[in-house]
C-alpha positions in Angstrom: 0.0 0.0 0.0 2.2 2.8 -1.3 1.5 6.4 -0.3 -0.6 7.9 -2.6 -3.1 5.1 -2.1 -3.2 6.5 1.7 -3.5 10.2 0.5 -6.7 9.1 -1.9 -8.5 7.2 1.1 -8.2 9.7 3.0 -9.4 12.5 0.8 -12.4 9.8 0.1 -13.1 9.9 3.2 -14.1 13.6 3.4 -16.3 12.9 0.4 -18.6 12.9 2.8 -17.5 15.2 5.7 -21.3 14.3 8.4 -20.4 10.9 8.1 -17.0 10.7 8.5 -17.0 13.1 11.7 -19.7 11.1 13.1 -18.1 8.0 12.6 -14.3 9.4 13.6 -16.2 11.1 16.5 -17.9 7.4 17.8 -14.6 5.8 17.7 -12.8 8.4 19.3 -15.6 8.5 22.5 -15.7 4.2 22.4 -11.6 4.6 23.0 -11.5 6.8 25.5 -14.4 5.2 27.6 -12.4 1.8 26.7 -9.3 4.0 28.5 -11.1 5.1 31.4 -12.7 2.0 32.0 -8.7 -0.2 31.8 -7.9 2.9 34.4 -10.4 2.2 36.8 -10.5 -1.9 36.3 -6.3 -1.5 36.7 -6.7 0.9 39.8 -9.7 -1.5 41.8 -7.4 -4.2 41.1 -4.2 -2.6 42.7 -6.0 -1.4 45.4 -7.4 -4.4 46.4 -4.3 -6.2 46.4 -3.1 -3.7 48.4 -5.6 -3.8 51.1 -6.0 -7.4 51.1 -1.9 -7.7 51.5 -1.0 -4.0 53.3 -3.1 -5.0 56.7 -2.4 -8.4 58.1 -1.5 -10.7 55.3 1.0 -9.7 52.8 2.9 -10.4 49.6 4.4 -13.7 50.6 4.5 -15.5 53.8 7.0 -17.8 54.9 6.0 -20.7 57.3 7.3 -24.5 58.3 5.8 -26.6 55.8 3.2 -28.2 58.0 1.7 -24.9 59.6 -1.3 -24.4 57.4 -4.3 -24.3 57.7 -4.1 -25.4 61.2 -1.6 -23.3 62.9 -0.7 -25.5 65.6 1.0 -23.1 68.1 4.2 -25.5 68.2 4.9 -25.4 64.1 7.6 -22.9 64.1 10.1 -22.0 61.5 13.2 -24.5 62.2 10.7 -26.9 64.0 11.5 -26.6 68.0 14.7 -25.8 68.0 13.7 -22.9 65.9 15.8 -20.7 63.3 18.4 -17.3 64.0 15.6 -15.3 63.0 17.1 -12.2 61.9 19.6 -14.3 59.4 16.5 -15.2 58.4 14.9 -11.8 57.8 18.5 -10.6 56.3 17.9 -13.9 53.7 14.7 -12.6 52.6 15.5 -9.5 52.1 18.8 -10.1 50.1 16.4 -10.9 47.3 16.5 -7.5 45.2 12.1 -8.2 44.7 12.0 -8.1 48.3 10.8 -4.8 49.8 10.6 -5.6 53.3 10.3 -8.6 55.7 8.8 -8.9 59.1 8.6 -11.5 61.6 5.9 -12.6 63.1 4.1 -14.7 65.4 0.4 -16.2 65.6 -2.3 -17.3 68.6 -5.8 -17.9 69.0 -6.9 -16.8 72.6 -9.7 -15.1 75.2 -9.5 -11.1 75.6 -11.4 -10.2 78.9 -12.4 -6.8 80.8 -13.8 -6.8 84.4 -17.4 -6.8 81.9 -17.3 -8.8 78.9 -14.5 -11.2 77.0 -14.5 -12.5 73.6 -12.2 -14.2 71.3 -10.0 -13.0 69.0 -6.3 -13.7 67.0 -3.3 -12.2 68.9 -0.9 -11.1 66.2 3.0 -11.0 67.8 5.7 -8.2 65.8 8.4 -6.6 65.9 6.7 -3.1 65.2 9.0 -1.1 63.3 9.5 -4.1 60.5 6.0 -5.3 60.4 5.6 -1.1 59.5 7.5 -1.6 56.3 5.2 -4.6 55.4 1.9 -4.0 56.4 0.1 -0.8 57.2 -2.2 -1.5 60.1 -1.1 1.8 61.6 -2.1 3.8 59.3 -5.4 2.9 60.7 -5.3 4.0 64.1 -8.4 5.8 65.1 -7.3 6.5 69.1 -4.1 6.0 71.2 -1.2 4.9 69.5 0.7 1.9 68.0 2.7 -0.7 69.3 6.2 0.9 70.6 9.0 0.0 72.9 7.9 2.8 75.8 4.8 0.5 75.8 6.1 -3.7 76.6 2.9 -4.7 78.0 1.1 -2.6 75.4 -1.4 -4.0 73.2 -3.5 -2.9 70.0 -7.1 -4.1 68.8 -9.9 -3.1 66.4 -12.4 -0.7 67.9 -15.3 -3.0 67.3 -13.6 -5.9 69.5 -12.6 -3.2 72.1 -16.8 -2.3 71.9 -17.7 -5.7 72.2 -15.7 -6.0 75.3 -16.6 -2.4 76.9 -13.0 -1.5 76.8 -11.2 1.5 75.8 -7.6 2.9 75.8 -5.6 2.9 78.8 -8.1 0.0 79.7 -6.4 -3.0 81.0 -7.1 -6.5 79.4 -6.2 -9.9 80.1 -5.3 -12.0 77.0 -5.1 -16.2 78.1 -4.4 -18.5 75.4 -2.9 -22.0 75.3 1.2 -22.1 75.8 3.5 -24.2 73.2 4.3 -26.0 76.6 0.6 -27.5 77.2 0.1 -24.9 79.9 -2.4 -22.0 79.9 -0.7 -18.3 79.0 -2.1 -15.1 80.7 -1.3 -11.7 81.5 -3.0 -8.2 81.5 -2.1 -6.2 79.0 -2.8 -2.2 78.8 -4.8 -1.3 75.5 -3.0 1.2 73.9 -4.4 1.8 70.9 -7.7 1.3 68.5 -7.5 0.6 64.8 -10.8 0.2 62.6 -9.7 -1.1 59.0 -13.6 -1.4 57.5 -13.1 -5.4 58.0 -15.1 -6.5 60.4 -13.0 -9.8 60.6 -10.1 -7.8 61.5 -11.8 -4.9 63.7 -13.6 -7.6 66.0 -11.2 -9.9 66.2 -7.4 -9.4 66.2 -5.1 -7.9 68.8 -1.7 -6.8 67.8 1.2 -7.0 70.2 4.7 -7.2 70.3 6.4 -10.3 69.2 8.3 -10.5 72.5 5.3 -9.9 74.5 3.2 -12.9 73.1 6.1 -15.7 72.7 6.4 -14.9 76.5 2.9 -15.6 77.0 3.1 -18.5 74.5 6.2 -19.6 76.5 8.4 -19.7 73.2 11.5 -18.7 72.9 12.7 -15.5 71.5 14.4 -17.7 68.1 10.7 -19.6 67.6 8.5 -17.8 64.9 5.5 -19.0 62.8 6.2 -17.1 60.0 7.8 -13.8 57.9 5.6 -11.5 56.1 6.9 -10.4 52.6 6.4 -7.2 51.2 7.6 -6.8 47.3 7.9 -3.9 45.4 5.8 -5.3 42.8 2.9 -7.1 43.6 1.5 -8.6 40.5 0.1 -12.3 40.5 3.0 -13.7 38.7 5.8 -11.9 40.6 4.3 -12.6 43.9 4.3 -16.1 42.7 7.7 -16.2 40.9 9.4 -14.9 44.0 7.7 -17.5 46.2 9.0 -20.2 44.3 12.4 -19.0 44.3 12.3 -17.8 47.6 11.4 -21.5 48.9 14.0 -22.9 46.7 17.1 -21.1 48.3 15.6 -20.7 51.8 15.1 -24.7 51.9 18.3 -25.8 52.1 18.6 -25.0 56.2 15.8 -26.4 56.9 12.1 -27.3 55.5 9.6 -24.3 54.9 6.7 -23.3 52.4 6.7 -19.8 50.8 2.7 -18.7 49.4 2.5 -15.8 47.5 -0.6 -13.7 48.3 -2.8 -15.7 45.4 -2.2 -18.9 47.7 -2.8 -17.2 50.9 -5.6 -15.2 49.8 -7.5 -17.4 46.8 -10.8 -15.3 46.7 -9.0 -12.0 45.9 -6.9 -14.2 43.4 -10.4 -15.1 41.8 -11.8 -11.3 42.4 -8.7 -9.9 40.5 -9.1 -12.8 37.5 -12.4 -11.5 37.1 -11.6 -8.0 37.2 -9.6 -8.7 34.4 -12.3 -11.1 32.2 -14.7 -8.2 32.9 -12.5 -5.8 31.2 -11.6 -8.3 28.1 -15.8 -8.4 27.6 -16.2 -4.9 28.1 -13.6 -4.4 25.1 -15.5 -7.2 23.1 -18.8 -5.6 23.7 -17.5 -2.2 22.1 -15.8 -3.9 19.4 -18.6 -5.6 17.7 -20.5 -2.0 18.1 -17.0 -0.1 16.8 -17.4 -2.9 13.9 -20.7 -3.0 13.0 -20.7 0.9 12.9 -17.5 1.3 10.8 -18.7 -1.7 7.9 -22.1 0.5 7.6 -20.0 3.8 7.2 -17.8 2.0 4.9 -20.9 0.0 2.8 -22.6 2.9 2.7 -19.5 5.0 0.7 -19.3 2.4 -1.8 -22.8 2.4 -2.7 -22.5 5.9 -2.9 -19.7 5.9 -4.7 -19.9 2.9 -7.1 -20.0 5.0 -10.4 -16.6 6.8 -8.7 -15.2 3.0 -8.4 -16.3 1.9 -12.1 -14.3 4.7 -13.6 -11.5 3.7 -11.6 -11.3 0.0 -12.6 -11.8 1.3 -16.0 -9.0 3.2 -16.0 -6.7 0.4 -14.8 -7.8 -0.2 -11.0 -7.2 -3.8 -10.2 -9.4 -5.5 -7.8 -6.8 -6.1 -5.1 -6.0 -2.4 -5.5 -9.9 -1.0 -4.8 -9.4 -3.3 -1.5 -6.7 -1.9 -0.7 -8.1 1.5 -1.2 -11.3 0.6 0.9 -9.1 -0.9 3.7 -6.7 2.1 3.5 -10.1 4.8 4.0 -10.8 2.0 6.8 -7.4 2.7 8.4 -7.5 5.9 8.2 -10.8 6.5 9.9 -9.9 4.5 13.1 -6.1 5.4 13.2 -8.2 9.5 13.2 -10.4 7.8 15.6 -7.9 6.6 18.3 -6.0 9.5 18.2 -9.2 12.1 19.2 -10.3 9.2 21.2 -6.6 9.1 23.0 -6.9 13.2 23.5 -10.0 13.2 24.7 -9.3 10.3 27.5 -5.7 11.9 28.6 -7.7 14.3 31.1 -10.1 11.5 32.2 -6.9 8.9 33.1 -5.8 12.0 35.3 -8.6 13.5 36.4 -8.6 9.1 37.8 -4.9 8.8 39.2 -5.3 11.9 40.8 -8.3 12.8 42.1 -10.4 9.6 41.6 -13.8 8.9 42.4 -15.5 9.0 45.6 -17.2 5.0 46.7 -18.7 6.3 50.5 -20.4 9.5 51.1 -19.2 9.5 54.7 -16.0 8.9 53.7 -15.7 5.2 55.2 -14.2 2.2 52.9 -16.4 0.1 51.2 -15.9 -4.1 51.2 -15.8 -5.4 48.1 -15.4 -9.0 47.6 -14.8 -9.0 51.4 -11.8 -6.3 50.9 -11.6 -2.8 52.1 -11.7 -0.2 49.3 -12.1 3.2 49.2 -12.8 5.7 50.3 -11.5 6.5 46.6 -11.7 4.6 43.7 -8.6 5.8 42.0 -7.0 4.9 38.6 -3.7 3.1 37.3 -2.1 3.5 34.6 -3.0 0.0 32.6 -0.3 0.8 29.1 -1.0 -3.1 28.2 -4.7 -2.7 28.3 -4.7 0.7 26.3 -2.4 -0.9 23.5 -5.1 -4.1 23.2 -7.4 -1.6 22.8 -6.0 0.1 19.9 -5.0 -3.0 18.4 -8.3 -4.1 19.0 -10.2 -0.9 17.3 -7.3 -1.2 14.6 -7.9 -4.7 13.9 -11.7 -4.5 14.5 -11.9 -1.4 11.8 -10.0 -3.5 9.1 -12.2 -6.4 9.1 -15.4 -4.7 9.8 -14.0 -3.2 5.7 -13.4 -6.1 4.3 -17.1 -7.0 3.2 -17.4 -3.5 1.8 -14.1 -3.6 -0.2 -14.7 -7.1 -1.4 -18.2 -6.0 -2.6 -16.3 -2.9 -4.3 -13.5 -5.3 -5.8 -16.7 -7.3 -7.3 -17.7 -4.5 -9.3 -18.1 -4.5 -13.3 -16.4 -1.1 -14.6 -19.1 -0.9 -17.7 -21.7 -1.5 -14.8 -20.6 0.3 -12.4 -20.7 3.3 -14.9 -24.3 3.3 -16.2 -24.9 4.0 -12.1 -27.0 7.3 -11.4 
């Protein structure tokens, strides 16, 4: 298709400027809505990844091999003899996909008040790592996080601290079994209230430092159940790449099973597959309309034009040369078409990464898929989606002509002429 081919198709195309702008116009709207939608698809999907990782789970976990889904309280990394944890840490983290690590360490108990008890998880850390992993304490509503000023100082979900007619400064008294068959229990002073939107997590786990609870679980400072992962990118297939690699080099002390967060977490794994498969049918949808709308536009210039196409092949137009032409005008109207459609959805993709859209009126998250989200729905940048949607357009415009340019490379020139 040499040049002056393309220079004729697209003259043609102005033949007829109403249809041509109203055509251009319809694929240039259809692209940027295809834009804003791969945005906001691109932007629910990150940020429900990172809620469902950022608060208690994370990334990757890493845990003896016979931990889950039990969690019996003796199943700790390096078995009972246990593991140098920080070596362990320091491992993890040598890996240049690995953000942060934290370690951590896991009990099911009773919290009581002179009133009311209830049960809950108790969540042992070291708080300053477990910051660089998760971000729990960005939710604190009242008091303060786990700190070092504070040893006997615990933090729960406001709901749970309800339930129980506590508040902070309160003091509670956590019993749960002991690795050693006896019964652990202490008070504890509550120093702080979180409320993540969860109500899994806001009614039922207690944070507290890892020191405090392997005293109360009578373990030993080198016994943990597992280290929480945080990459610095948390797509499916890194998460589970780095897992499998991770488990691979960690193995050779001593026996231990890496998850990524799809393992540890399959329901946002399925959430975030059908995020995607939504998006793929959502460009389908507008294809088929993008198509169908372009092969009328294009039908309807040839049988406007057929007298126009007679003299052509009359004067020495071959047929694979009046399909080329027809596919060329074809071309031309979506390539027009994605680039008004890719101006008019550059201040829609920021208008999304920036200032987003609002999900709660009272400015509370919103669960979705049993996830926190919100109270912003804000936009990614998704370059792989917008590409498959040119392609697609692109693609989609050249078939939707090649009915109308076959029909035109059908023509007989003596025909075609005797046309009104």
């Amino acid at each position: 298709m040499n040049g002056r081919l393309l220079l004729l198709a697209w003259r043609n195309l102005w033949d007829n400027p109403g249809r041509t702008l109203i055509t251009m116009a319809a694929i240039g709207v259809g692209y940027a809505m295809l834009l804003f939608v791969a945005c906001l698809m691109a932007g629910l999907r990150q940020q429900m990844i990172e809620s469902g990782t950022r608060l208690v789970l994370s990334d990757i976990e890493v845990h003896a091999p016979d931990y889950d889904p039990d969690r019996p309280i003796h199943r700790t990394l390096g078995g009972r003899n246990g593991t140098d944890v920080g070596a362990l840490v320091a491992a993890v983290v040598a890996d240049p996909r690995v953000r942060a690590a934290s370690p951590r360490v896991h009990a099911d108990g009773l919290v009581s008040t002179p009133r009311q008890s209830a049960g809950a998880e108790f969540l042992g850390v070291v708080a300053d790592q477990e910051q660089t992993v998760t971000s729990l304490q960005t939710r604190m509503v009242k008091g303060r996080y786990l700190d070092d000023g504070m040893p006997k100082g615990i933090v729960m979900g406001d709901r749970l601290a309800g339930a129980i007619g506590a508040d902070v400064g309160s003091e509670i008294v956590l019993v749960t079994p002991a690795a050693d068959g006896s019964t652990g229990n202490d008070v504890y002073t509550l120093a702080g209230l979180f409320h993540t939107g969860l109500d899994t997590v806001d009614q039922g786990l207690v944070l507290m430092r890892l020191a405090s609870l392997q005293e109360l679980l009578r373990l030993p400072p080198e016994r943990v159940h597992e280290i929480g992962i945080r990459l610095r990118e948390t797509g499916m297939a890194t998460a589970t790449a780095t897992a499998t690699a991770l488990e691979a080099r960690l193995s050779g002390g001593f026996p231990v099973r890496v998850e990524p967060w799809p393992a540890l977490a399959p329901e946002l794994a399925s959430y975030v597959q059908f995020n995607r498969r939504v998006t793929v049918i959502l460009f389908f949808i507008f294809f088929l309309l993008a198509g169908m709308g372009i092969a009328n536009t294009m039908l309807m210039a040839i049988i406007g034009r057929t007298r126009e196409f007679g003299m052509l092949m009359a004067l020495g137009l071959r047929p694979i040369q009046v399909v080329g032409l027809v596919v060329a005008e074809a071309a031309s109207l979506a390539g027009a078409g994605l680039a008004l459609g890719a101006a008019l959805g550059a201040p829609l993709l920021w208008y999304l990464q920036v200032h987003g859209l609002r999900l709660s009126g009272d400015g509370g998250a919103v669960s979705v898929a049993g996830i926190a989200v919100g109270p912003f729905w804000y936009g990614r940048q998704d370059a792989a989606a917008y590409a498959e949607a040119a392609l697609g357009l692109a693609v989609t415009a050249l078939a939707s002509a090649l009915y109308p340019a076959l029909r035109a490379a059908r023509l007989r020139p003596a025909e075609a002429l005797r046309k009104v």
